[in-house]
Backbone bond lengths (Angstrom), bond angles and torsions (degrees), N, CA, C in turn:
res aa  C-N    CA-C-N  psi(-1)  N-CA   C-N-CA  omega(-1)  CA-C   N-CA-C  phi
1 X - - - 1.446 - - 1.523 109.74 -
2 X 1.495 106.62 133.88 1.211 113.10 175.80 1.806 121.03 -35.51
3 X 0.762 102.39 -71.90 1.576 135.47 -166.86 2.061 94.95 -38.35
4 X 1.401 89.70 -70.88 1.463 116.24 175.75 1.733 106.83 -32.35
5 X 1.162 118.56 -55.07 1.648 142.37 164.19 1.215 85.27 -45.24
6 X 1.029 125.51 -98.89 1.684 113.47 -136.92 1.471 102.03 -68.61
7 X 1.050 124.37 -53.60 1.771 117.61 160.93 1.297 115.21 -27.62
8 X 1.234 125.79 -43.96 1.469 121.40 164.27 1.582 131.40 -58.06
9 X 1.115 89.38 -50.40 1.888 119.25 168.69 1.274 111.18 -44.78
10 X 1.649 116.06 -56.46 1.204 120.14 -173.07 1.503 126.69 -80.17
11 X 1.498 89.85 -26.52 2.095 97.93 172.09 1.706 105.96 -68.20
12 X 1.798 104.63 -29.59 1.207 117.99 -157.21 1.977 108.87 -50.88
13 X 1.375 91.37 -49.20 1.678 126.66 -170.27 1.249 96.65 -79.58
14 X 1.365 135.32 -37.29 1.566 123.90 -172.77 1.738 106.86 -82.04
15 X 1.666 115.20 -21.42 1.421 113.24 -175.42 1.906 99.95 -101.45
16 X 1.218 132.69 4.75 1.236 139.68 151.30 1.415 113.13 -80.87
17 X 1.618 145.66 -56.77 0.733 137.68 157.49 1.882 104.28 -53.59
18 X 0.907 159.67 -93.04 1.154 134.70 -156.46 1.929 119.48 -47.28
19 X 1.438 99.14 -13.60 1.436 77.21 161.04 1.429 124.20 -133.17
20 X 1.411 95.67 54.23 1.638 110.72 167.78 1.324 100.10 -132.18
21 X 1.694 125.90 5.53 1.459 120.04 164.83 1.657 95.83 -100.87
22 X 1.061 114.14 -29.31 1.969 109.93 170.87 1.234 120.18 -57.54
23 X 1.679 127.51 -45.30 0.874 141.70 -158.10 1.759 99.71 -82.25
24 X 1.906 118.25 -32.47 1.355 121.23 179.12 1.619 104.85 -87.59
25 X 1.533 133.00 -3.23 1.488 112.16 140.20 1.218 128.42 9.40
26 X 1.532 109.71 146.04 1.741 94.57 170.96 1.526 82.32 -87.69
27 X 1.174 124.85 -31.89 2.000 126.40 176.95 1.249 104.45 -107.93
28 X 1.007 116.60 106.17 1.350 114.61 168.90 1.733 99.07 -79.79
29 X 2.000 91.06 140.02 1.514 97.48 176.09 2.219 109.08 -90.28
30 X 1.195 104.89 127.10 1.843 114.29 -170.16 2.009 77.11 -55.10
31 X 1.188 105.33 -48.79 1.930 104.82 -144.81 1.597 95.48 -60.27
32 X 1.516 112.60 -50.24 1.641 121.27 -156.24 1.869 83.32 -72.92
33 X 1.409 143.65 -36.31 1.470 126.68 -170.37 1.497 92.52 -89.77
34 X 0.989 125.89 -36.39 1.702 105.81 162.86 1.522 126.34 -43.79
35 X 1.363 102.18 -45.94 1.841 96.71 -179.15 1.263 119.84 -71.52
36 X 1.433 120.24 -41.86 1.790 146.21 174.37 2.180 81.73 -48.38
37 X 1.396 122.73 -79.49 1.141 108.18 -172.02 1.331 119.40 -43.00
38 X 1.592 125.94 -37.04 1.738 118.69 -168.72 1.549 104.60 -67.93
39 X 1.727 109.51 -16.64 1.686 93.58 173.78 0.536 109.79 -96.02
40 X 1.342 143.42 -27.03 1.866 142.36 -162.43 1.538 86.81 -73.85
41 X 1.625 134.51 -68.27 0.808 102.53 -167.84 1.890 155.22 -42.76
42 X 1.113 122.35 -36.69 1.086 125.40 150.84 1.796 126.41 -61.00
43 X 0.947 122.04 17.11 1.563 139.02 166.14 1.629 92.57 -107.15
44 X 0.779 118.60 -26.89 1.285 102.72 -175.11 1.803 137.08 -32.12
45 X 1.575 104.99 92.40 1.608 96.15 -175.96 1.742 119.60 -25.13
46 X 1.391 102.85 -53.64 1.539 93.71 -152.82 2.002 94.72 -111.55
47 X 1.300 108.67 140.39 1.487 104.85 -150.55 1.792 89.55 -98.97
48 X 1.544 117.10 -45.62 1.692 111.70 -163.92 1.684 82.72 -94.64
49 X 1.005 118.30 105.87 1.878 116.15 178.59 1.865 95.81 -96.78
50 X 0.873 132.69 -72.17 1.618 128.48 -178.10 1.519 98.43 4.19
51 X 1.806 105.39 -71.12 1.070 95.57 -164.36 1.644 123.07 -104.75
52 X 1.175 111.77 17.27 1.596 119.59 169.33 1.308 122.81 -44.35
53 X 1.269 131.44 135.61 1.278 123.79 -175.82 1.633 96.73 -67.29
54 X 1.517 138.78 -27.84 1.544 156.33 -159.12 1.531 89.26 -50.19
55 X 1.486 113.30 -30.08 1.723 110.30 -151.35 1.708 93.41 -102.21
56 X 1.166 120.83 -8.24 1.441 124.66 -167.59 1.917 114.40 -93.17
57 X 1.326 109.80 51.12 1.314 132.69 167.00 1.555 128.54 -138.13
58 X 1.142 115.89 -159.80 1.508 129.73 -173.37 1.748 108.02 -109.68
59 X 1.433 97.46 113.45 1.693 104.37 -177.30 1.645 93.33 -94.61
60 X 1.641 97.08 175.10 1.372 126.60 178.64 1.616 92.29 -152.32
61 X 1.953 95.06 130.70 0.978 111.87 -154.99 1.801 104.62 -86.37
62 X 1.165 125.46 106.52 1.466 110.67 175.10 1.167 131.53 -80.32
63 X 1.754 118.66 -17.70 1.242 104.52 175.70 1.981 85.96 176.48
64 X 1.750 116.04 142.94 0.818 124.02 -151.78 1.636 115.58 -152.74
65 X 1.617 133.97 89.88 0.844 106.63 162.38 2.081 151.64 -64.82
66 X 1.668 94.95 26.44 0.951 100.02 176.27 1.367 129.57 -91.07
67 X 1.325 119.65 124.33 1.802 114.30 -159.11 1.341 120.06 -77.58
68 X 1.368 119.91 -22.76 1.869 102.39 172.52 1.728 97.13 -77.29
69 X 1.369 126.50 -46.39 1.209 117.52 170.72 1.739 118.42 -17.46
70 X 1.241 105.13 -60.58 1.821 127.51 -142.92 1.607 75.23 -85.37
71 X 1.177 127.95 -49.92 1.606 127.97 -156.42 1.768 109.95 -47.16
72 X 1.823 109.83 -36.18 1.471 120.28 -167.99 1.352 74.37 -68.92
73 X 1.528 132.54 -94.66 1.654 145.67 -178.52 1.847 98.43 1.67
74 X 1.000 112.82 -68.87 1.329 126.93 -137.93 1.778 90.78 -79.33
75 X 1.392 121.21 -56.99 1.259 124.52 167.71 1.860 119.10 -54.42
76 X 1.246 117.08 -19.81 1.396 123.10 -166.40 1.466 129.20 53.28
77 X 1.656 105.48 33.93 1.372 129.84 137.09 1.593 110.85 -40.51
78 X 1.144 116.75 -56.01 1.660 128.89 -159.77 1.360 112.05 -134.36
79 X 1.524 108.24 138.86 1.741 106.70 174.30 1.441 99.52 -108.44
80 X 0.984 120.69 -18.37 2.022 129.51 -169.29 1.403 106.63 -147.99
81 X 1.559 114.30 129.68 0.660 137.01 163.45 1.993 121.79 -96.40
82 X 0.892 119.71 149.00 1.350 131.98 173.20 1.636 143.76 -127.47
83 X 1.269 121.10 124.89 1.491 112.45 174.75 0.944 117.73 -145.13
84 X 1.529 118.10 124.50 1.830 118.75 -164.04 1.768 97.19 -123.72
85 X 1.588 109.11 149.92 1.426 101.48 -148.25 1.777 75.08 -134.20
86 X 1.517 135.28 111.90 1.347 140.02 178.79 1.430 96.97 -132.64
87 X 1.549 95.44 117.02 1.605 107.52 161.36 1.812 111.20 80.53
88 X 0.975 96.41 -126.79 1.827 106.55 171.62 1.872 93.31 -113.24
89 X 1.437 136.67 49.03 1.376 138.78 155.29 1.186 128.41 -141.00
90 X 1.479 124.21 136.84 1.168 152.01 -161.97 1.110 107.12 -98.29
91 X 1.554 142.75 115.73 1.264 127.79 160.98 1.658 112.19 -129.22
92 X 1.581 130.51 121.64 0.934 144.53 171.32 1.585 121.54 -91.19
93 X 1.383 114.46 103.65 1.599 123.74 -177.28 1.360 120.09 -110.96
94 X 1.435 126.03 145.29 1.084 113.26 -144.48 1.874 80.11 -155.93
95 X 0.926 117.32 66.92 1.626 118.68 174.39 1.609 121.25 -78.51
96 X 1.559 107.44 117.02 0.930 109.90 -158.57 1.594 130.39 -77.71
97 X 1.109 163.36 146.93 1.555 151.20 -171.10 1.507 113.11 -43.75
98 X 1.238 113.55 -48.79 1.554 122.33 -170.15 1.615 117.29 -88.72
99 X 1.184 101.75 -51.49 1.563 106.26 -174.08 1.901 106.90 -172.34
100 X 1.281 114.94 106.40 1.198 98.25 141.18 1.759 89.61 128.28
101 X 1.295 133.13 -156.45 1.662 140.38 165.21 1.150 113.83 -167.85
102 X 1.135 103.13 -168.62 1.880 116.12 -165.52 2.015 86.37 -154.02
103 X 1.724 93.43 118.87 1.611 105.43 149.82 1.237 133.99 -156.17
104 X 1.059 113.66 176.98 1.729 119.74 -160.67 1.850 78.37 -132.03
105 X 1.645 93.85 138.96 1.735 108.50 166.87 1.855 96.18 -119.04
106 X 0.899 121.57 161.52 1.180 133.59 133.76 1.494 147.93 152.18
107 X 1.377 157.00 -174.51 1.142 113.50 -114.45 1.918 90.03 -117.01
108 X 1.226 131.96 -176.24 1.600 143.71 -129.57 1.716 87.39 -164.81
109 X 1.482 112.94 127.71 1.040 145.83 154.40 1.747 127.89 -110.46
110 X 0.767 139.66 102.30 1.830 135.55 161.76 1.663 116.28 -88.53
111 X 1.292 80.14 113.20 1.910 101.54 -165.75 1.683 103.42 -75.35
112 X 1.474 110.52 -26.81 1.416 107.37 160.04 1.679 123.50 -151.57
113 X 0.908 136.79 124.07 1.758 149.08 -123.12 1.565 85.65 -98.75
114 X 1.353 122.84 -0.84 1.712 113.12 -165.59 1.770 94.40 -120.90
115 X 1.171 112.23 2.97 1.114 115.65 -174.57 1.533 127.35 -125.67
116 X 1.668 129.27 -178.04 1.443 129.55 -162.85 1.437 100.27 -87.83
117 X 1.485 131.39 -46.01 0.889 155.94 -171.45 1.747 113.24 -33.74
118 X 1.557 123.32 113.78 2.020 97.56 165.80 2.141 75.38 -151.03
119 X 1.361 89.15 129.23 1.320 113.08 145.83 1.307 149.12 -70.25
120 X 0.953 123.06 104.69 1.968 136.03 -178.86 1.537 120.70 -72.57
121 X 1.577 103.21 150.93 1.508 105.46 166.28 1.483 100.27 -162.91
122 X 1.219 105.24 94.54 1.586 105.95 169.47 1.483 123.63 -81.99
123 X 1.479 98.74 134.30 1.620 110.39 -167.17 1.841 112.38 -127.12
124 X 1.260 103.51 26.86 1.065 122.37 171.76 1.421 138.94 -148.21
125 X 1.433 143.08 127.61 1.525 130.06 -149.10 1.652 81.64 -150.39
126 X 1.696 114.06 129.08 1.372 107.96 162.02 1.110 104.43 -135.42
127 X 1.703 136.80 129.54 1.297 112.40 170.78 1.725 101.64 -127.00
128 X 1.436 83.56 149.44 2.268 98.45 -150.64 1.195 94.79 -113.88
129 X 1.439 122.32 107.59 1.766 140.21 -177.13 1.290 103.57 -102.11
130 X 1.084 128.46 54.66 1.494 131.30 -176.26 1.527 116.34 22.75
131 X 1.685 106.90 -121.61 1.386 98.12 176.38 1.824 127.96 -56.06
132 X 1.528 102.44 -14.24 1.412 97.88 -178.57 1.635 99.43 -78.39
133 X 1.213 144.05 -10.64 1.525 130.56 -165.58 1.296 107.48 141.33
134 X 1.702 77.96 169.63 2.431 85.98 155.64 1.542 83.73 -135.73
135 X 1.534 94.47 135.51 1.906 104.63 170.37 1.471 100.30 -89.02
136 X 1.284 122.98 -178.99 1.454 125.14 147.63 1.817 97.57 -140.74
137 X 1.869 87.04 135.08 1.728 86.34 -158.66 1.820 87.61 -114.20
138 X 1.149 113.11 -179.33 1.962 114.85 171.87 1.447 90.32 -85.80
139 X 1.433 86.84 140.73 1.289 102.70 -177.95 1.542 111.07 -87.77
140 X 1.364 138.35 162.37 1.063 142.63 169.63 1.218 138.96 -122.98
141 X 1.127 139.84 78.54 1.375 152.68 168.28 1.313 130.76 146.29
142 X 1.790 108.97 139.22 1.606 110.78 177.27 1.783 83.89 -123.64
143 X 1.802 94.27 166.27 1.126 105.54 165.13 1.826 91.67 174.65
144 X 1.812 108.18 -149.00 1.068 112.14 158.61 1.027 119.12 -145.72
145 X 1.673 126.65 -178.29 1.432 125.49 162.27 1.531 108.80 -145.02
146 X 1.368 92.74 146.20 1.714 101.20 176.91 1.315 126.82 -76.66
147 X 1.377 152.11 144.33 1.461 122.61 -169.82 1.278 73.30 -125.42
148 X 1.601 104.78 127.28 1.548 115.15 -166.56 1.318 105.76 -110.04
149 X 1.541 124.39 -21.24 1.151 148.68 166.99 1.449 136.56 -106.21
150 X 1.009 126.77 117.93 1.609 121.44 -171.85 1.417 125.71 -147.79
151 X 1.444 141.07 131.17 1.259 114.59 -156.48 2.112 73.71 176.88
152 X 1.207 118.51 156.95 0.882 171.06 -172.46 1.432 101.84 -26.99
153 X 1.710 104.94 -59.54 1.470 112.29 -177.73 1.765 96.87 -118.54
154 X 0.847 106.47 -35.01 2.203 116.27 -165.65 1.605 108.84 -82.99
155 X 1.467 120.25 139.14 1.724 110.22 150.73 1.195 88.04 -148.21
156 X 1.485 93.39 150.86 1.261 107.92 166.09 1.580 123.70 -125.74
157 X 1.131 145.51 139.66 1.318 160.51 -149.84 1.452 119.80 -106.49
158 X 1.155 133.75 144.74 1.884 137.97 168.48 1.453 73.22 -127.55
159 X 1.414 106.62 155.05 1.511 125.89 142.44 1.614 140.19 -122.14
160 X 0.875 113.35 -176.71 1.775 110.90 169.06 1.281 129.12 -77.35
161 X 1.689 115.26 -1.44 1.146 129.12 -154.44 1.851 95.04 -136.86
162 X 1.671 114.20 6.99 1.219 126.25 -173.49 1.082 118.59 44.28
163 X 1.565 130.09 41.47 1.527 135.13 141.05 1.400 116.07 -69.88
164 X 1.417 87.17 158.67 1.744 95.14 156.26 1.420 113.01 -135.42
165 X 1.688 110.79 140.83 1.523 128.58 -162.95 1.971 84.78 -127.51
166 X 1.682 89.19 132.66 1.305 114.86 177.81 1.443 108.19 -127.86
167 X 1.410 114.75 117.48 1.408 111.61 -157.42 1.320 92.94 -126.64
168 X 1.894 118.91 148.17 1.479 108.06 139.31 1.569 114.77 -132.22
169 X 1.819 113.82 177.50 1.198 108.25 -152.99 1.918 98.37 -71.24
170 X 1.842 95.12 157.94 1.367 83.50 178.76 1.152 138.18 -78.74
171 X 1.253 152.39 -178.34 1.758 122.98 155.82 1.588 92.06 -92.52
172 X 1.965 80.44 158.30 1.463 103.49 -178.71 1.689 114.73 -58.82
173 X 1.186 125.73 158.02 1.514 121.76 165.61 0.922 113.33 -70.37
């Protein structure tokens, strides 16, 4: 029903804007972007996200309770973070302020095509020090994350490791 739509639409945008002003906190509260997510989620434009083509681009990371993530941010190694998800691959970029980045590649499974659910296993780690080199280090970690949220420009993430990743799409270069 019409009506129902845009009533949806419109709570949709008022609980995204409230939690992209939570998330720009000088503290962001974990509990208050936890609740903002339990509603957004069921607004959710796109319902089987794993396998949506919606998820098959290049994110920009907006905000992340994950701590080696936050550590580049937090140290001012990094102002932006990145993760672009093509095909069955994962790639995590992490370009640094001065010279050079830090990433993890690797490859993406969806255990069921009707669902939020896609599993990771990165098998690749390069980190590029400009004039000093590019190493390639073992990479570290599989798991998964749910994309509980999905819509046009926004996703949002659960993981296996009980973070939450708030992403939006990137702009083009």
């Amino acid at each position: 029903n019409k009506a129902q739509k845009s009533l949806n639409s419109k709570r949709r945008n008022e609980l995204l804007m409230d939690l992209l002003a939570a998330c720009n906190d000088k503290k962001p509260d974990r509990d208050s972007i936890e609740r903002i997510i339990d509603e957004l989620m069921p607004l959710s434009p796109v319902r089987a996200t794993a396998a949506s083509q919606q998820l098959q681009q290049k994110w920009q990371l907006i905000w992340t309770t994950e701590k080696e993530i936050n550590f580049f941010l937090d140290v001012g190694f990094a102002n932006e973070i990145y993760q672009t998800i093509r095909s069955n691959v994962l790639e995590n970029l992490i370009p640094f302020v001065r010279d050079g980045s830090f990433g993890v590649t690797g490859t993406l499974t969806i255990p069921d095509s009707t669902g939020v659910r896609t599993e990771f296993e990165f098998d690749r780690a390069t980190l590029e020090l400009g004039s000093w080199g590019t190493f390639q280090l073992s990479p570290v970690g599989k798991g998964w994350f749910d994309t509980v949220y999905l819509d046009d420009t926004y996703r949002i993430d659960l993981n296996s490791r009980d973070d939450i990743l708030i992403c939006k799409v990137a702009e083009s270069e």
